[in-house]
C-alpha positions in Angstrom: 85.7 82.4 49.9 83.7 79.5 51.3 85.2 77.5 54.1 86.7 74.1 53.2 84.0 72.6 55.6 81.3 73.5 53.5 83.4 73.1 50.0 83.6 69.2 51.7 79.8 69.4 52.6 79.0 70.9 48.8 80.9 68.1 47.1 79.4 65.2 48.9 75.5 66.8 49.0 76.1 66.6 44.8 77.6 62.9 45.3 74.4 62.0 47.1 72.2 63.8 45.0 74.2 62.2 41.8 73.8 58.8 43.3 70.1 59.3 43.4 69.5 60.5 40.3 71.3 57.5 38.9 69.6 55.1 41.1 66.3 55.9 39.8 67.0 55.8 36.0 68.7 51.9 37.3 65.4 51.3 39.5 64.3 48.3 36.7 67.6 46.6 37.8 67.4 46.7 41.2 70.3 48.6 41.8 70.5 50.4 45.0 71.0 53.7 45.8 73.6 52.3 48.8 75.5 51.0 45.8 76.2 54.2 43.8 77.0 56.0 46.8 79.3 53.9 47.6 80.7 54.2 43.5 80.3 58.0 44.4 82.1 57.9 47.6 84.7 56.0 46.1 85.7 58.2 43.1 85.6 61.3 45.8 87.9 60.0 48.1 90.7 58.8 45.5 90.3 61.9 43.7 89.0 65.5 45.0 88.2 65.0 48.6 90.1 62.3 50.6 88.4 60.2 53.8 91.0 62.2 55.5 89.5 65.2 55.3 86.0 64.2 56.4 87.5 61.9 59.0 86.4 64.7 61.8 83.1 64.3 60.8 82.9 60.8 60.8 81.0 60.4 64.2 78.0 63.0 62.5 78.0 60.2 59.5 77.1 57.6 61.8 74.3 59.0 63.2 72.3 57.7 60.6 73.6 54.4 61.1 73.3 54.4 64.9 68.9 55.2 64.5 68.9 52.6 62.1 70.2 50.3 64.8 67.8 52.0 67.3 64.9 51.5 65.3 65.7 47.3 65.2 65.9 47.7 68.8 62.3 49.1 68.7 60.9 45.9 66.8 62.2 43.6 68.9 59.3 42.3 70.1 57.0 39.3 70.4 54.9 40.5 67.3 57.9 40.2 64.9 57.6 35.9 65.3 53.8 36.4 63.8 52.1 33.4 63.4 54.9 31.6 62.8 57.3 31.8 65.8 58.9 28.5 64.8 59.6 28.9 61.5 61.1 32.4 62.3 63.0 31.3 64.7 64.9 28.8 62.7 65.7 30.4 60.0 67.5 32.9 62.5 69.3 29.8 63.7 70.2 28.3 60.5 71.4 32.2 58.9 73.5 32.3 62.5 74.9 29.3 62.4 75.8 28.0 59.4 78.6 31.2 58.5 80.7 29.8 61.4 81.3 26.4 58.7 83.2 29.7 57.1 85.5 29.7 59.4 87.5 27.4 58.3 88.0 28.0 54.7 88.5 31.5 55.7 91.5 31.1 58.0 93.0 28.8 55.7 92.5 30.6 52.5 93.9 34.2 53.5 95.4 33.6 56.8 93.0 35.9 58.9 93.3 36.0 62.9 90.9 34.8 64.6 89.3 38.1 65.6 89.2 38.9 61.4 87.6 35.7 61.1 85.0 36.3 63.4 84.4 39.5 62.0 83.8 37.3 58.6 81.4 35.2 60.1 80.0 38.5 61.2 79.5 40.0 58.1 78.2 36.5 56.7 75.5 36.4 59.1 74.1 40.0 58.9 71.1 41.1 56.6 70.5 44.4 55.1 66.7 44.6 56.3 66.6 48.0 55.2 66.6 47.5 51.6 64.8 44.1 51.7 61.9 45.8 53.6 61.7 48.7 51.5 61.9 46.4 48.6 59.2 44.3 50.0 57.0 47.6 50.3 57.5 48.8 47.2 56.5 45.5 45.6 53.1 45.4 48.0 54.4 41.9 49.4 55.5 43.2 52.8 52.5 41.8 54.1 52.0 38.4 52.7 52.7 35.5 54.4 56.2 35.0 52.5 57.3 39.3 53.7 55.9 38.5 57.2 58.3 36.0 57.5 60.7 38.0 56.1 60.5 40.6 58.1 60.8 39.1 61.4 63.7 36.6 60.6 65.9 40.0 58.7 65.1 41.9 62.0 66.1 39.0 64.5 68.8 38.0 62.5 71.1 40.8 63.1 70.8 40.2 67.0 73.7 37.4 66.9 75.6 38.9 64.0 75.9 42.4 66.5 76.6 39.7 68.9 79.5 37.9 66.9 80.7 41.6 65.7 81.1 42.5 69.5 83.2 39.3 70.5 85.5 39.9 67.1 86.8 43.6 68.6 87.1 41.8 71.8 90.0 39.0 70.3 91.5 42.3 68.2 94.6 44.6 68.9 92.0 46.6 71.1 90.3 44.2 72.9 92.8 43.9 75.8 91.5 47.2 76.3 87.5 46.3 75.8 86.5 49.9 75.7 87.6 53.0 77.3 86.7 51.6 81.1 89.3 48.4 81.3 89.5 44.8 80.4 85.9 44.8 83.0 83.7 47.1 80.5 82.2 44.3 79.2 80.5 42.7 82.2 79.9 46.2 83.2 78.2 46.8 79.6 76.2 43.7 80.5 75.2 44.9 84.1 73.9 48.1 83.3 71.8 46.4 81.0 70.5 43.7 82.4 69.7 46.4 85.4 68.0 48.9 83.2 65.0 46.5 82.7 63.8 46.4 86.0 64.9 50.0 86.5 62.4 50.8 83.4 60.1 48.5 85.6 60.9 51.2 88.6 60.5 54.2 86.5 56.6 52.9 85.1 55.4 52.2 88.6 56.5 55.5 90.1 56.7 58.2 87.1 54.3 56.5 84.3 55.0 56.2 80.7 57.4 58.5 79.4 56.6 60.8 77.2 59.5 61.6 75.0 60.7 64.8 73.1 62.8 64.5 70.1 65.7 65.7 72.2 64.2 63.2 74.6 64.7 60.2 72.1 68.2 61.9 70.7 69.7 61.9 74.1 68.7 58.1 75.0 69.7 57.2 71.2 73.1 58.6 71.6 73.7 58.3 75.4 73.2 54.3 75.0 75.5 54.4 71.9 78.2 55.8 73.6 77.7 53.6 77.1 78.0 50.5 74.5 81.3 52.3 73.0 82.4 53.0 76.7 81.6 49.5 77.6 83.6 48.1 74.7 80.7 46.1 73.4 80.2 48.9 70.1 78.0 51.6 69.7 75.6 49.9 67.4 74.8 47.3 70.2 74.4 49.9 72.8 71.7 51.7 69.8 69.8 48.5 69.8 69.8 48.4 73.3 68.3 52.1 73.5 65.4 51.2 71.4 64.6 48.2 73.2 64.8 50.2 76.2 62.5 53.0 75.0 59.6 50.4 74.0 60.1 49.9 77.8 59.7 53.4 79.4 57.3 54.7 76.2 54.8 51.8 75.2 52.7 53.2 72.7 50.9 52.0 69.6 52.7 51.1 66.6 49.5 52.2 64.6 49.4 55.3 67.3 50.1 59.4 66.8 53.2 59.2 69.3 54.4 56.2 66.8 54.1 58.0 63.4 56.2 60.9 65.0 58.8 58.7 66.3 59.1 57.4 63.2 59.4 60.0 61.3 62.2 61.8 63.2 64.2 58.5 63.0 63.4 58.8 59.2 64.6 62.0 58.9 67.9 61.0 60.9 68.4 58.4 58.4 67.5 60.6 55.5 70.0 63.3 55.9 72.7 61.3 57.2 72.7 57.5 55.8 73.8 58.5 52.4 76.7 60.9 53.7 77.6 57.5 55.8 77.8 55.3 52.5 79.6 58.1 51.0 82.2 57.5 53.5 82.4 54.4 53.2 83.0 54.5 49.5 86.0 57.1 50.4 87.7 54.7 52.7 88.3 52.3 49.9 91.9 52.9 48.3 91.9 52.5 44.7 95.4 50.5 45.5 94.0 48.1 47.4 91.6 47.0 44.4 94.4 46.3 42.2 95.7 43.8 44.3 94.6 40.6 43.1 94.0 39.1 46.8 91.0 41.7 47.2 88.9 40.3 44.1 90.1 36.2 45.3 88.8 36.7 48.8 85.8 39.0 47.8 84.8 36.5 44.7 85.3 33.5 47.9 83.2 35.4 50.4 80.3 36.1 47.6 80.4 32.1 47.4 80.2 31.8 50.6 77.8 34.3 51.0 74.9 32.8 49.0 75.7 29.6 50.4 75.0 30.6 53.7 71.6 31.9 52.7 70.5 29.2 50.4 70.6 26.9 53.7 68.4 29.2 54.6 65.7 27.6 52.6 65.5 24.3 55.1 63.7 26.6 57.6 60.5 27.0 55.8 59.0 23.8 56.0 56.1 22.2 53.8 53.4 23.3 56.3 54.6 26.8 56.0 54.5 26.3 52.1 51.2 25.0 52.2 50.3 28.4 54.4 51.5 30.1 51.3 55.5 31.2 52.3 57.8 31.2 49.7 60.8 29.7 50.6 63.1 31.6 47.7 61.5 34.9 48.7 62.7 34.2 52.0 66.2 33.4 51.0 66.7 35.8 48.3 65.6 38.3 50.8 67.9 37.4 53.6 70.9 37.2 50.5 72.0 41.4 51.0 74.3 42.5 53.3 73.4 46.1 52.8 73.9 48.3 55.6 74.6 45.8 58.8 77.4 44.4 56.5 79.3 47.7 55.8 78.8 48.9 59.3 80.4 45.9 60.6 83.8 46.5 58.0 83.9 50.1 58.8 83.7 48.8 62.5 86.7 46.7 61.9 88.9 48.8 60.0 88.8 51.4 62.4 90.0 48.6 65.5 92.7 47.9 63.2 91.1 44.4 62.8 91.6 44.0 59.0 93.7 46.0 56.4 93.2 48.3 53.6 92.7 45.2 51.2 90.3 42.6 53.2 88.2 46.3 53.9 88.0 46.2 50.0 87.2 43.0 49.7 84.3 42.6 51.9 83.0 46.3 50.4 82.6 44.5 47.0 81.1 41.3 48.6 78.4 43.7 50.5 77.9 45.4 47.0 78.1 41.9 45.3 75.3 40.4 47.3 73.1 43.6 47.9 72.5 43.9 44.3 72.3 40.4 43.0 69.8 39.5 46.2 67.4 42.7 45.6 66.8 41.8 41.4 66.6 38.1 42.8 64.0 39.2 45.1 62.5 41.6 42.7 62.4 38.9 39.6 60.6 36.3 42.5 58.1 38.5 43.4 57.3 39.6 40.1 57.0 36.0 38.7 54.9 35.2 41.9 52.5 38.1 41.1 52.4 37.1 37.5 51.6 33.4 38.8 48.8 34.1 41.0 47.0 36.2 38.9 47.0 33.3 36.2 46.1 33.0 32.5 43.2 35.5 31.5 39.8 33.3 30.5 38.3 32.7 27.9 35.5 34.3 26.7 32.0 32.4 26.6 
């Protein structure tokens, strides 16, 4: 008889592999696969294979997750502001800062502690720039003024949602704690990396540019992660911090041989093991929690508040960058899904006993919610864009 490790392993490759199949007979809606496996993951786990029983291999799930984070860390650079660094820039300041007016309505609403509500801001803030990039390629508009834009402000704008995410499990039940190193991990966190910049510097000088393995990149991938979990400042910010760190010890040319194959190995990383991670996530969710009529009132309120906080969005492209051809709904309905950032975050939360089984519900739906109704936005605007500037067909002579 098989073991009950691959029986589990079995069950979920078929809920992945059922998720995709159904994601690409939905592709004219925009649905995304993230979505389904998160249906999938759902129906698993509240009938043949409970999130206990996968719960040991919840750290493997997150690997995905974690190169995800590393590869964000990669792009942060000077090129993402284009030619546009002030436009870029405030959008990122208008999606950071307008989810804290949240804050209010939140705490009043449902009652949430003030490390819960920070963790709502958190979530409000994020952008799932995985699906609105791939959606962008897959349209042929990542590369038009209007996806350029996109593309730096999605990236950027997960830096102070991280940041926000980090200071929420600081206020909750486990931040008197702040990681496994004492109430002092955090400055620590921050010393180490602040000190491995010029150490990098160091390291250039005396040994020239690395030249990385795959184990190479694996072991600073998941050594940083787990300094940042160590540190108490989570293992997605110590990620980012790894591949902002490797840009520094391996320069190379993002057009370059030693870039393809980077790429590729944090592809397949996220290939193999982001859907298994949805389909966790999906299994956490307790079909009780959903008939509690609190989980549909605060998801419906944070969907509100959700597209609000994008649509402000809009005042950061300005009539010059119109007139240089940016769309400011493409922006906006591109910054609109929470996608992956956005479940990370609740995952995050629920397991520093920051929010219960029902608010981890509610924000699951409002991540779906937005995902999908920003990506068939997106998809409709581009389309109607396209159709636009190719104009009227002439008449003949």
């Amino acid at each position: 008889m098989p073991s009950s490790l691959l029986t589990t392993l079995l069950l979920l490759l078929v809920g992945v592999l059922v998720a995709r199949i159904t994601a690409a007979r939905l592709a004219r809606w925009a649905v995304p696969a993230i979505v389904l496996e998160l249906l999938v993951g759902f129906l698993l786990g509240n009938s043949l294979v409970p999130f206990e029983r996968i719960q040991p291999l919840a750290g493997i799930t997150e690997l995905g997750v974690l190169a995800l984070f590393f590869q964000v860390g990669l792009e942060v650079r000077g090129g993402l502001l284009g030619s546009r660094p002030v436009a870029v820039l405030r959008t990122v300041l208008l999606s950071a800062l307008t989810p804290l007016l949240a804050w209010w309505p939140l705490q009043q609403l449902f009652g949430l502690s003030p490390a819960a509500t920070l963790l709502g801001v958190a979530v409000l803030s994020a952008t799932g720039t995985g699906v609105t990039l791939r959606s962008l390629s897959q349209a042929g508009a990542l590369h038009t003024p209007s996806g350029a834009l996109l593309v730096g402000v999605s990236v950027l704008d997960d830096l102070p949602a991280i940041a926000l995410l980090t200071a929420a499990m600081l206020l909750g039940p486990a931040g008197s704690t702040a990681g496994a190193i004492g109430g002092l991990g955090p400055l620590l966190g921050v010393a180490v990396v602040l000190a491995s910049f010029p150490a990098a510097r160091w390291w250039l000088r005396r040994r020239g540019v690395w030249q990385p393995t795959p184990l190479g990149m694996l072991l600073l991938l998941i050594g940083c992660s787990w300094l940042g979990e160590l540190a108490g400042l989570t293992s997605l910010l110590g990620a980012l911090w790894g591949g902002v760190l490797f840009n520094r010890l391996a320069p190379m040319r993002p057009d370059g041989p030693e870039a393809r194959a980077l790429s590729s190995t944090l592809a397949l990383l996220s290939e193999v093991f982001l859907p298994l991670y949805f389909l966790s996530v999906g299994m956490r969710v307790q079909a009780a929690s959903l008939l509690q009529p609190s989980a549909w009132g605060m998801a419906a309120v944070l969907m509100l508040l959700a597209i609000a906080c994008k649509l402000i969005c809009a005042l950061g492209v300005s009539r010059a960058d119109q007139a240089a051809g940016v769309d400011r709904w493409v922006v906006v309905m591109g910054l609109m899904p929470r996608g992956l950032p956005g479940l990370v975050f609740a995952t995050s939360a629920q397991a520093a006993g920051l929010i219960d089984a029902v608010q981890f519900s509610a924000l699951v739906l409002m991540v779906s919610g937005t995902t999908v109704l920003g990506l068939l936005l997106l998809s409709r605007r581009l389309v109607a864009l396209g159709s636009s500037m190719a104009g009227p067909p002439s008449a003949g002579p």
